[in-house]
C-alpha positions in Angstrom: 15.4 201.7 45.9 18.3 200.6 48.4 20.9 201.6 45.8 19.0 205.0 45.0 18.4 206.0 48.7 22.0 204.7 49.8 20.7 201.6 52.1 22.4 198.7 52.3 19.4 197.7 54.5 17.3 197.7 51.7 19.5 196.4 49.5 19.7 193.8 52.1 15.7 193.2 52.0 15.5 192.9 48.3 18.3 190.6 47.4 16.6 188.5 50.1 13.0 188.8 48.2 14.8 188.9 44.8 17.0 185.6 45.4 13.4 183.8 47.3 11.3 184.6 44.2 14.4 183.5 41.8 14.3 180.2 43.9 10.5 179.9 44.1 10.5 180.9 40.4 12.9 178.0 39.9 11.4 174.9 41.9 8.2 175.8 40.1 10.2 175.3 36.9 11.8 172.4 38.0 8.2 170.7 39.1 6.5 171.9 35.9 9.7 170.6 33.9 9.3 166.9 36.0 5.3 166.6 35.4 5.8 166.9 31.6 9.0 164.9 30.8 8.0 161.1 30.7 10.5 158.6 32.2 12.5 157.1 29.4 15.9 154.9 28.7 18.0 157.5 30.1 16.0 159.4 32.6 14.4 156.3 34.1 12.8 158.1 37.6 12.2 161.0 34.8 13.2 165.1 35.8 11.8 165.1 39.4 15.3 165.7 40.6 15.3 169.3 38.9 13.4 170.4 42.0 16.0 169.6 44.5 18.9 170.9 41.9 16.9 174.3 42.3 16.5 174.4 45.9 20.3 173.6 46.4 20.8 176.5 43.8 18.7 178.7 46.0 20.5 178.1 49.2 23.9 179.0 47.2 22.0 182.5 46.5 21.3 183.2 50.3 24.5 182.5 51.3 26.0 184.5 48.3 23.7 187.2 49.2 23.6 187.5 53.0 27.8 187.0 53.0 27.7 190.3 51.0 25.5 192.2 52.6 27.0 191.3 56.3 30.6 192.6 54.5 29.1 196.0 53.7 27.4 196.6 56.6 30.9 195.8 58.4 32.2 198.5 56.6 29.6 200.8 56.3 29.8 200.7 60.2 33.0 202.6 60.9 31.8 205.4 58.1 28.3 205.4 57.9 27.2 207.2 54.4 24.2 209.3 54.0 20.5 207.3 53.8 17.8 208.7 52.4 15.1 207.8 55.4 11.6 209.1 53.5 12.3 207.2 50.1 14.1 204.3 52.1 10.3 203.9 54.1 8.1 204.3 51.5 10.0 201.6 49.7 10.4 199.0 52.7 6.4 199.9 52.8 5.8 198.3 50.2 7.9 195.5 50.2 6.3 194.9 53.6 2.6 194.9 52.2 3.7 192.6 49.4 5.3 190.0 51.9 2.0 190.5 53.8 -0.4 189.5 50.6 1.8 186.7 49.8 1.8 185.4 53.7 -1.8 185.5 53.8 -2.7 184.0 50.1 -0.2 180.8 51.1 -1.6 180.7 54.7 -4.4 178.0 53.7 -2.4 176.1 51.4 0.7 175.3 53.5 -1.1 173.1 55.5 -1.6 170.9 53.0 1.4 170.6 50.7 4.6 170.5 51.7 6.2 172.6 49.0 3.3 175.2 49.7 4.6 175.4 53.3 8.3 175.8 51.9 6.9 179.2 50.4 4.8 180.6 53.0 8.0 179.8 55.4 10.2 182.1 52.3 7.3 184.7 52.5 7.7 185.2 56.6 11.1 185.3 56.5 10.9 188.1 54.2 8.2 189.8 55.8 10.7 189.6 58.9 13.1 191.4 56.7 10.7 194.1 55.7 9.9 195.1 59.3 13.8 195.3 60.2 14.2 197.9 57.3 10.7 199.6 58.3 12.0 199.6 61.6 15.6 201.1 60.6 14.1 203.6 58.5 11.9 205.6 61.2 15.2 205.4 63.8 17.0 207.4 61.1 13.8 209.4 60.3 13.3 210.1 63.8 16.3 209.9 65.6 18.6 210.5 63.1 21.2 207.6 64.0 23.5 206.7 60.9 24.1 203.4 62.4 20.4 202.0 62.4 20.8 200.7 58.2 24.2 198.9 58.4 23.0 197.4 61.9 19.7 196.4 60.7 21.4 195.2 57.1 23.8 192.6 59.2 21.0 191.7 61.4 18.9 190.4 57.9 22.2 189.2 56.7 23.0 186.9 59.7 19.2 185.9 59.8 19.5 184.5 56.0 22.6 182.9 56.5 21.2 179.8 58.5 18.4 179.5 56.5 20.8 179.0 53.4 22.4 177.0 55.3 19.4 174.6 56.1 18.0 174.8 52.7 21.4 174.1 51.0 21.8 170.8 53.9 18.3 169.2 52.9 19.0 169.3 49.2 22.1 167.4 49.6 21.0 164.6 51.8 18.2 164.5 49.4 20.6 164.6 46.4 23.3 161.7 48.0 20.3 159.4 48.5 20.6 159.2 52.3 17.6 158.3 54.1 15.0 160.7 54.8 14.9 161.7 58.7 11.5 161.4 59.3 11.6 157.5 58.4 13.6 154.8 60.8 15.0 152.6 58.5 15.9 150.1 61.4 12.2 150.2 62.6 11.1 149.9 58.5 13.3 146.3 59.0 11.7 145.2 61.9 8.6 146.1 60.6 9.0 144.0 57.3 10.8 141.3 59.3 7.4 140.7 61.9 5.4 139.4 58.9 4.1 136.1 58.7 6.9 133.5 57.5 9.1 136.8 56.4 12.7 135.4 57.9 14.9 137.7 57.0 14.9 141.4 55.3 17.9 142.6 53.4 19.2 145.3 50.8 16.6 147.9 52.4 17.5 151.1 51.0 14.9 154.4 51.5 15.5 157.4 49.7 13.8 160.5 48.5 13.7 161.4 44.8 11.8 164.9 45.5 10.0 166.8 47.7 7.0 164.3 49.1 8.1 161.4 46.9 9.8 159.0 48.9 10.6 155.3 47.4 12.4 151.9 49.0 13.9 148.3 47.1 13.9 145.4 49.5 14.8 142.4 49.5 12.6 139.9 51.6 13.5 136.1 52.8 10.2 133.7 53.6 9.7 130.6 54.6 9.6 127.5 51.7 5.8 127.6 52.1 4.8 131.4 52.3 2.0 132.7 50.2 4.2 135.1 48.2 1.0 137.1 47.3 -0.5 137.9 50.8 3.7 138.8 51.8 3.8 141.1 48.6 0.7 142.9 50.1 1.0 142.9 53.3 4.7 144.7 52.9 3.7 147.1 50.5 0.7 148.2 53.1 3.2 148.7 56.2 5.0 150.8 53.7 2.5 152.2 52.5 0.3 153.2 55.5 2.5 153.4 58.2 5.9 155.5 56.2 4.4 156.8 53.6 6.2 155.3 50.9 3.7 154.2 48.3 6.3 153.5 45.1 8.6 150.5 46.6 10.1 148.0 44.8 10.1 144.3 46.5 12.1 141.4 45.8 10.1 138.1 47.9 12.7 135.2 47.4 11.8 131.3 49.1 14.8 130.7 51.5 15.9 127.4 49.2 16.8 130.6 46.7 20.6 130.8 46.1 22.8 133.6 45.0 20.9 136.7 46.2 24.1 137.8 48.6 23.4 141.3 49.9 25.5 143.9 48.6 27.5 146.0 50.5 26.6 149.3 49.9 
């Protein structure tokens, strides 16, 4: 529809919907892909990583997409071609009501998984979209102004661009195993440390493997005559029930224990 009518708004508007539903399309792949391959010699935490390999993907898109669109409307600006306003709004119409059926089917849902809400956030941004080019067509319906589709077409552009920008940013800390932001590593140590006959916590590493999974090593220090078990348990709850991390590997070593120096990465 953009190319037939001549609107790079449009054209703005779809690549936008067009590289979301590629992106959805893929994560849903990618999670799909992760639930039915089993862990094995080689793949040991299995395909869950495929997600955040799509969602970086996805953000190279946008940015793709939006720095193309911002250069034509650029040019378009100084020689504004002809736009076909009638077709133009029927079209962003129904893009619009689409955006508006897939905002209110994920409404419910978002609240309740995280890579729901990651969808219903695409679908609003694009029903943002739609109203720009809605709202570009009826100027040049009713006013006639040439300058209302490249205008509105950078204006989409510019709003993607820091949204591929943020998407592309989450799956690389994600993907370089840094720490997820929600979690306080340094309050995770004290945490662990404040146990009974825990005296020292080391090689405490947090990381996310995918979307909602996040997973720790430790290594923790007690006291010659800890109970090992109740340590082992009591750790795995604070992680558990206070970070969220339910898959955590621990390492409970007597202080008399030699040879465990902490690494340095």
């Amino acid at each position: 529809g953009g190319v037939l009518t001549g609107s790079i708004a449009l054209v703005s508007d779809a690549g936008h919907m067009a590289t979301d539903a590629l992106g959805l399309g893929m994560a849903l792949a990618a999670i799909l892909a992760a639930r039915r391959a089993k862990s094995s010699n080689e793949r040991t935490y299995g395909l869950y990583r495929l997600e955040i390999l799509a969602a970086l993907a996805n953000a190279l898109l946008l940015f793709a997409v939006a720095s193309y669109v911002v250069f034509e409307a650029v040019q378009r600006i100084g020689e504004p071609p002809e736009v076909l306003g009638g077709p133009m709004l029927a079209v962003a119409v129904v893009g619009l009501v689409v955006n508006i059926i897939g905002w209110r089917l994920l409404r419910e849902g978002a609240e309740e998984s995280i890579n729901v809400k990651g969808a219903y956030y695409e679908v609003i941004a694009d029903l943002v979209g739609s109203l720009g080019v809605v709202a570009a067509a009826l100027i040049m319906i009713l006013t006639g102004w040439p300058y209302a589709d490249p205008l509105f077409a950078g204006l989409i552009g510019l709003f993607i661009i820091p949204r591929a920008f943020v998407l592309g940013r989450q799956a690389v800390h994600i993907l370089v195993q840094a720490a997820p932001r929600h979690i306080d590593v340094e309050a995770v140590s004290q945490e662990l440390r404040s146990i009974e006959t825990v005296i020292d916590v080391h090689d405490l590493h947090v990381w996310t493997l995918t979307s909602g999974m996040d997973v720790a090593t430790v290594h923790l220090m007690t006291a010659t005559e800890a109970d090992t078990h109740s340590v082992l348990d009591t750790a795995r709850s604070i992680l558990e029930d206070r970070y969220g991390i339910s898959h955590a590997t621990l390492q409970v070593e007597p202080k008399t224990h030699m040879g465990c120096a902490e690494i340095s990465f």
